[in-house]
C-alpha positions in Angstrom: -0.1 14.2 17.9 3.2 14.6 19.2 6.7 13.3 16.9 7.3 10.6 19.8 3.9 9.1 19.9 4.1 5.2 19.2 3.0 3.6 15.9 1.1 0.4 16.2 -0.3 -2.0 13.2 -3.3 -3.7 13.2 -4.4 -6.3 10.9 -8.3 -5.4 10.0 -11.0 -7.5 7.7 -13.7 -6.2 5.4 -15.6 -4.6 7.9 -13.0 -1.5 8.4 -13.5 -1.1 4.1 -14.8 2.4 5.1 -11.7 3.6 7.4 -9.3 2.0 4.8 -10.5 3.6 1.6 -10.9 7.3 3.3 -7.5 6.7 4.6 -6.3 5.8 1.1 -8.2 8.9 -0.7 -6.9 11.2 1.3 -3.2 10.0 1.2 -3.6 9.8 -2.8 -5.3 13.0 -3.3 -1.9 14.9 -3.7 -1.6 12.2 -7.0 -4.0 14.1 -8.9 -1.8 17.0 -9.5 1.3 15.1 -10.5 -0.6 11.5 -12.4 -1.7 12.3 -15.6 -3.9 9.1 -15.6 -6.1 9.6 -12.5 -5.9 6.8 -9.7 -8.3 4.6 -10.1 -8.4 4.1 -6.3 -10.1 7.6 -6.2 -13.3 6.5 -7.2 -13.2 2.8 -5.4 -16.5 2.0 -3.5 -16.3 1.1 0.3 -17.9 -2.3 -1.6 -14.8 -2.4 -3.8 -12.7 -2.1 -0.9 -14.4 -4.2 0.9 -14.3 -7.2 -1.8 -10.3 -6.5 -2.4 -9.7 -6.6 1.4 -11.5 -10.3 1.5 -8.9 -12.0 -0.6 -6.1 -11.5 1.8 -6.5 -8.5 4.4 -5.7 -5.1 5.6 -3.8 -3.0 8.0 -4.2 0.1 9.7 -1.3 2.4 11.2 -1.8 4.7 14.0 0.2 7.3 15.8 -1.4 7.6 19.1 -5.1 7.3 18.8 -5.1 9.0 15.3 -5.1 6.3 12.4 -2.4 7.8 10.2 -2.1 4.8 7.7 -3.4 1.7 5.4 -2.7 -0.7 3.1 -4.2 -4.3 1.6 -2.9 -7.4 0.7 -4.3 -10.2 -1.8 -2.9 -13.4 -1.2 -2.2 -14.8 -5.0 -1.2 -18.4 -5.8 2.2 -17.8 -5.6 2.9 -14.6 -3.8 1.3 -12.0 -2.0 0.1 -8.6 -4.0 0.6 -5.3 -1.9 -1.4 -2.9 -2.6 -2.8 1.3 -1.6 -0.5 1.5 1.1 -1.3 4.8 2.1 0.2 7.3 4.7 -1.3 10.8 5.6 1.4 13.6 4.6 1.7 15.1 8.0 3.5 11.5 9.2 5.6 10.3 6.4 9.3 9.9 6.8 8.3 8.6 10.2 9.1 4.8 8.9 5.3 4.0 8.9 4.7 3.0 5.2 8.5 1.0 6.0 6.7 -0.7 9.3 3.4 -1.6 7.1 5.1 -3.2 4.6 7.2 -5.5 6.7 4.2 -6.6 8.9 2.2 -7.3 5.3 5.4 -9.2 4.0 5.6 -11.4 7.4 1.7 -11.6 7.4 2.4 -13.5 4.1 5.0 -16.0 5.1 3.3 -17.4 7.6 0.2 -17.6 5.1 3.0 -19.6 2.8 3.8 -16.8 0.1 7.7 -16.5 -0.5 7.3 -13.7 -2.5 5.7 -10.3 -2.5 5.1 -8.0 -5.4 3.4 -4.5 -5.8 3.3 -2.1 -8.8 4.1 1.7 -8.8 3.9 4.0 -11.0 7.2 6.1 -12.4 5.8 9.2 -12.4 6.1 7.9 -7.9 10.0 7.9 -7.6 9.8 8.4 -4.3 7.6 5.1 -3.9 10.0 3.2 -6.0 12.6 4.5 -4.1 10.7 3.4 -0.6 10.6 -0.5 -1.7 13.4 -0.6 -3.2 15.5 0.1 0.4 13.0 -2.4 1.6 14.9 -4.8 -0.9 12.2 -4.8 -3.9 13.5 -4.7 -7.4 12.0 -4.0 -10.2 10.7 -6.9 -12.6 9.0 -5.1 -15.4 8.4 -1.9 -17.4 4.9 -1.6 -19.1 2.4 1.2 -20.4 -0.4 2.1 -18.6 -3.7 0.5 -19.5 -5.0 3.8 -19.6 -3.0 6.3 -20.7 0.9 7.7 -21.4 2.5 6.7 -18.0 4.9 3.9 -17.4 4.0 1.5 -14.0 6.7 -0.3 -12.9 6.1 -4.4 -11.0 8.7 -4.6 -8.1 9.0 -7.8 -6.1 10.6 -9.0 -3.1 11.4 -12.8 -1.9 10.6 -13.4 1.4 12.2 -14.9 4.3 
């Protein structure tokens, strides 16, 4: 698919679990060389995905007719938790995972969440880096629950 094909977003439910975690393995499978703690989102059920989807939503990117992209949303009390966005190598640094966040973050407001929050690991700098020009900042520092990395919380208030 050409550079200058469009992107377009498309809010999907639980029935599109399938497309969403395939999307997602295969955008995280470059993690396992460089994440000492394996991903758990590498061994996620479409069931798991499915469930995780219900309490808030999803999205799918696509460039042209290829679907390039996902993420998932929970809708918490308070704010909205991010979550698996996912691009396909071959179209980052296109502004998709930019594009899927905002949609997710307006998505949210009009649900009546004023703030939205997502956690990354360090051992990601370049996914820090991504929400952070998207006007995240970082709100704790913890260990892993399963092993010697450091995840980061960022959040965002919403307008």
């Amino acid at each position: 698919m050409g550079e200058d094909a469009a992107v377009t977003l498309e809010f999907v439910g639980p029935e599109h679990a399938a497309v969403v975690r395939d999307l997602m393995r295969a955008a995280f499978s470059e993690y396992d060389a460089v994440l000492t703690v394996p991903s758990s989102a590498m061994w996620e059920t479409v069931e798991d995905v499915a469930s995780h989807i219900a309490e808030g939503g999803a999205m799918l990117a696509r460039v042209g007719t290829d679907t390039v992209g996902s993420g998932r949303y929970a809708l918490r009390e308070d704010h909205v938790y991010i979550g698996r966005l996912s691009v396909l190598p071959p179209y980052r640094a296109r502004g998709i995972a930019a594009a899927m966040m905002l949609a997710m973050e307006q998505r949210a407001l009009t649900e009546g969440r004023a703030e939205a929050r997502i956690s990354v690991r360090t051992m990601l700098p370049r996914n820090i880096e991504l929400y952070e020009r998207l006007g995240y900042i970082v709100t704790a520092r913890y260990p892993h629950p399963r092993g010697d990395e450091v995840v980061v919380d960022l959040a965002k208030q919403l307008r």
